[in-house]
N, C-alpha and C positions, 0 to 999 in steps of 0.2 A: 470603654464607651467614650464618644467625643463630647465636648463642649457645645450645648448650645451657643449658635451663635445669637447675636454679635459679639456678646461678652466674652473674651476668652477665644476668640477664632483662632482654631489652630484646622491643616487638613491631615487627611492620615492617607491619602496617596495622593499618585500623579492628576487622577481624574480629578480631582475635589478644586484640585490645587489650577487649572487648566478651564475650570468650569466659568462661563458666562456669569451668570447667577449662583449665586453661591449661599445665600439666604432667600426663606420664606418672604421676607420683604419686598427682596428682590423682584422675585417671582412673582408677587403682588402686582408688583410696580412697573413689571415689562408686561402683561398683560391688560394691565389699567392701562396702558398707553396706548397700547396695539386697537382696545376696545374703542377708546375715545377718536383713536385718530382716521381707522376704519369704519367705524359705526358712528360716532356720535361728531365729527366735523362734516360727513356729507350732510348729514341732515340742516345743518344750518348755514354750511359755506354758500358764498357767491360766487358764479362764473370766475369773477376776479380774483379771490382768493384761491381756487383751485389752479389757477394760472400762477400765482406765485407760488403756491406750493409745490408745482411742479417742476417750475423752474428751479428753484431752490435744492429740490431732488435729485435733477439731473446733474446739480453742481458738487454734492454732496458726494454723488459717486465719483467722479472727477478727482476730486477734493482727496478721496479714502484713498484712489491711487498714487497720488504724487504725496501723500502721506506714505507710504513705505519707503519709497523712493529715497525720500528727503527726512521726512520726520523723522524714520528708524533706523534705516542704512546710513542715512548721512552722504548720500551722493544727488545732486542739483541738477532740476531738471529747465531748459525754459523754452523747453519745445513742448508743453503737455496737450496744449491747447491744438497744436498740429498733429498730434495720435488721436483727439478727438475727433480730428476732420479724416483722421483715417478709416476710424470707426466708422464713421458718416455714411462717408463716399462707399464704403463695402459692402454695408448693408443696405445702401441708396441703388447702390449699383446691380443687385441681386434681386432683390423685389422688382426692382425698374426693367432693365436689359433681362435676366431669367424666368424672370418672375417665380422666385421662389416664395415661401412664406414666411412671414417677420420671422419666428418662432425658429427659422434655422438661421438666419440673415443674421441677429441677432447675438448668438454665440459666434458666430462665423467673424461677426464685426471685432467681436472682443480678440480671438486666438489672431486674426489678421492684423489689427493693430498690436499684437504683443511681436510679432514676428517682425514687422517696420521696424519698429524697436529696438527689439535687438539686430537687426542690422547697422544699424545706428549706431549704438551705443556699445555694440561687442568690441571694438577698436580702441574704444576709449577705456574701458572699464579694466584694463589691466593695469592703467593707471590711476593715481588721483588727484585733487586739488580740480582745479576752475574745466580743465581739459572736457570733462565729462558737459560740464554748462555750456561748454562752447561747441560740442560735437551737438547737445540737442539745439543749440541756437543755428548751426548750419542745418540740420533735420527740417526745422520749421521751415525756412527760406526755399529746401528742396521741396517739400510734401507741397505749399503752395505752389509753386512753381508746375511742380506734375500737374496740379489738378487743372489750374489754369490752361495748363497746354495740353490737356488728355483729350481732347476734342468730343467726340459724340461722345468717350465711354464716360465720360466726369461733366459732359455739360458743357467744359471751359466757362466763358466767365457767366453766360446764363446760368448757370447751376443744375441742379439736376432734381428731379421730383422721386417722394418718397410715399409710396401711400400709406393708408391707413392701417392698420392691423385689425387681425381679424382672428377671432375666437369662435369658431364654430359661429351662431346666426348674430354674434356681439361685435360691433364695429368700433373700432378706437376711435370716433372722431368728432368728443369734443373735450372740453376741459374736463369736466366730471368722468367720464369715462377714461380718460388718460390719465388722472390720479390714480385711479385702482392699479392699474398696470405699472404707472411711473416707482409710484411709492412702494408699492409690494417687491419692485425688482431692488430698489434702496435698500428697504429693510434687511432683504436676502443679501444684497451684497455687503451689508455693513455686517450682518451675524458670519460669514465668510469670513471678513475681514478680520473681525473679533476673534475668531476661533485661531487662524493662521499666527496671529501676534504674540495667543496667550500657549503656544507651543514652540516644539523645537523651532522652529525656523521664526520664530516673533525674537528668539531670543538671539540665535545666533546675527540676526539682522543688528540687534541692541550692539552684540558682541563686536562686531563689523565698525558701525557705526562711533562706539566709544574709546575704541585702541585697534584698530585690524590687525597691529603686529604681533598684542599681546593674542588675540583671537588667533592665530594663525600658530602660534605655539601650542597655543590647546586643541589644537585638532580641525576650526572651522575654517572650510573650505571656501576664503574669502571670493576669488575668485565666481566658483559657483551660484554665492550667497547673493553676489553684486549681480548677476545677471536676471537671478531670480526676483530680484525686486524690481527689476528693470521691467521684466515681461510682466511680472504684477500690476505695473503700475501702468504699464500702457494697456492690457488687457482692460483695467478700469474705465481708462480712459474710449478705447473700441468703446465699449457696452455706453458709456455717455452718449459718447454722436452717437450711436444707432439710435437710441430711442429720443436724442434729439434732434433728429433729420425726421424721424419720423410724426415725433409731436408738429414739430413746425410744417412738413408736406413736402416742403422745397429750400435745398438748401444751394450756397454758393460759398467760396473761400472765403466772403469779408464777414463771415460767422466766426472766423476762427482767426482775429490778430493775434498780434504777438505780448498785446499789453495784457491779453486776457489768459497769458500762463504766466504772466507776473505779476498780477491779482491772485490766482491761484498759489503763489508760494504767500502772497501775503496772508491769504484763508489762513493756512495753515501755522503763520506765524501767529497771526490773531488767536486764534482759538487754542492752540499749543502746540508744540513739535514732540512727535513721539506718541499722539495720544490719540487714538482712534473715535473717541469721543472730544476731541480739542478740533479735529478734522470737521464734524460736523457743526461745532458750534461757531467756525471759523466761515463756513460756508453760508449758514446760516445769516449769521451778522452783519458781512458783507454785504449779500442780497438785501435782507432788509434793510439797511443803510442805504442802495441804493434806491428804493423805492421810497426813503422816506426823502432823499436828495431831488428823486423828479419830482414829487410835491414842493419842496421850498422854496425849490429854484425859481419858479414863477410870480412866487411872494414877493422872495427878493427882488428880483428883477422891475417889476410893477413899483417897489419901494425906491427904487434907483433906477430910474430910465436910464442913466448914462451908462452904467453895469449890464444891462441887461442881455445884451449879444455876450459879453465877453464871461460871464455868470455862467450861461446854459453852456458854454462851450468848456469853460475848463471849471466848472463847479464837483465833477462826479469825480477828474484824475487830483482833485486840488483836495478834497477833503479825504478819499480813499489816500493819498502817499501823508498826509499828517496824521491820521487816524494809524496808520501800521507803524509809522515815527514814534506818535505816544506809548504802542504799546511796548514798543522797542527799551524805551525807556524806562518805564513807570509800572510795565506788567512782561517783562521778558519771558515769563512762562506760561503767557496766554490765558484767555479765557476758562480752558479747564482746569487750570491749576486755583485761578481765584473759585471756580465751584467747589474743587474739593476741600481747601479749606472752609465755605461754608457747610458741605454738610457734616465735618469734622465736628465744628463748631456746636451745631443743631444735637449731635449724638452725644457729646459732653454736655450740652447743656443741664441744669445750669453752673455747672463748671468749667467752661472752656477757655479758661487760664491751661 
């Protein structure tokens, strides 16, 4: 017979060992969340807050994928942000020109973007060090480049229109009704994520990532491993842009800079490398750091008329590159690493010496 847990956690196989929730508590605590965040935020959210939270959702999935990539494989991405705009355009491009339905467009965006991807990145990835960062920083410069010059099939630089999605007589098209769908597709993809990390292939990614040479002695097929994360993490990124072309209606390439997949590795450093839960509270933070910056900014600026052009213009790149500085220094192992020591703390208590 096993050990109740918490005291004493031991598993007695693979599945126990592999499982999301692993205690009663647990299970408590992911359905108290599911209930609250489904059921008991629409009822009191604002337009405006379902507008952040979906935003934030969409960055989340983003986030989860250049988290394999980077947090667990160990291979650097700084073109994520242009697989998003790939997602975009494919699923923009198939509702638009086909007119298929979101609901195929949508996978279609993910597997499309994981294939750009690996075209991309299969060149580099036999080797490593910076090669990989610089093959996805020519990615980016190309994927713009297409769209801008794809004429009628991408828009060029008018962009291109995305409609609304459509559920049987349910139409996506406003904030509240795009949180159900945003956030529901999050969850899925983060429990995915979850699942993939805490099995073979979460491990061998670790494996890859903290000696490949010793990995490669034991049997894993680095090679393989490194590609797999690759279309992981562009597939992530596909499923973003689709359903962020589609939230927005109409999209264009200046959705998708280059400063916005080097926010994205900061997410990731913020919240923690390695940690599928550090991924989301990376993405998290960010975001709302930025809305609590377009609020200040205007304080400030009104407080300093002489600052005030130069405020609103480099206030959001000036406080985002010291905020990832700090944590560089003073919290290197991100956000999720300072929660687990407090709930560490909380479960000792009152002895958490």
């Amino acid at each position: 017979m096993g050990i109740e847990r918490p005291c004493g956690v031991f598993d007695r196989n693979y599945s126990q060992d592999m499982a999301i929730c692993r205690t009663r508590f647990q299970w408590a605590a992911l359905i108290g969340f599911l209930v609250l965040l489904f059921g008991v935020f629409p009822l009191f959210a604002s337009e405006y807050w379902f507008s952040v939270v979906n935003l934030m959702a969409i960055t989340v999935i983003a986030v989860l994928g250049l988290q394999f990539l980077t947090g667990y494989c160990g291979l650097i991405s700084i073109g994520h942000a242009a697989f998003m705009a790939v997602g975009s355009y494919i699923s923009a491009m198939l509702t638009t020109h086909l007119g298929w339905s979101f609901w195929v467009a949508l996978p279609c965006a993910g597997i499309g973007a994981g294939i750009i991807g690996l075209i991309f990145g299969l060149p580099a990835l036999r080797i490593k060090g910076f090669y990989i960062a610089v093959t996805t920083l020519a990615a980016h410069f190309v994927i713009i480049w297409a769209i801008v010059h794809g004429g009628d099939l991408t828009g060029g630089v008018m962009g291109l229109s995305a409609p609304a999605p459509k559920l049987g007589g349910i139409v996506f098209d406003s904030e509240r009704a795009f949180f159900f769908l945003i956030v529901f597709v999050a969850v899925v993809m983060t429990f995915f994520g979850k699942s993939i990390m805490r099995g073979k292939i979460g491990r061998a990614f670790v494996a890859v990532r903290d000696n490949d040479i010793v990995a490669e002695f034991i049997g894993v097929n680095i090679f393989r491993y490194k590609v797999l994360a690759f279309i992981l993490s562009c597939l992530y990124a596909g499923i973003a842009g689709s359903l962020y072309a589609h939230y927005l209606g109409h999209i264009n390439e200046e959705l998708f800079p280059l400063i916005e997949s080097i926010w994205m590795l900061g997410m990731i450093i913020i919240g923690g490398l390695g940690s599928i839960t550090g991924a989301i509270f990376g993405a998290m933070f960010i975001r709302l750091l930025s809305y609590g910056i377009y609020y200040l900014t205007p304080m400030i600026g009104a407080a300093i008329p002489a600052l005030e052009m130069s405020i609103a213009n480099a206030s959001t790149k000036l406080v985002f590159g010291v905020v990832i500085i700090l944590f560089i220094v003073f919290e290197p192992r991100g956000l999720y690493h300072r929660w687990e020591i407090i709930l560490t703390k909380a479960r000792l208590w009152p002895f958490p010496y």
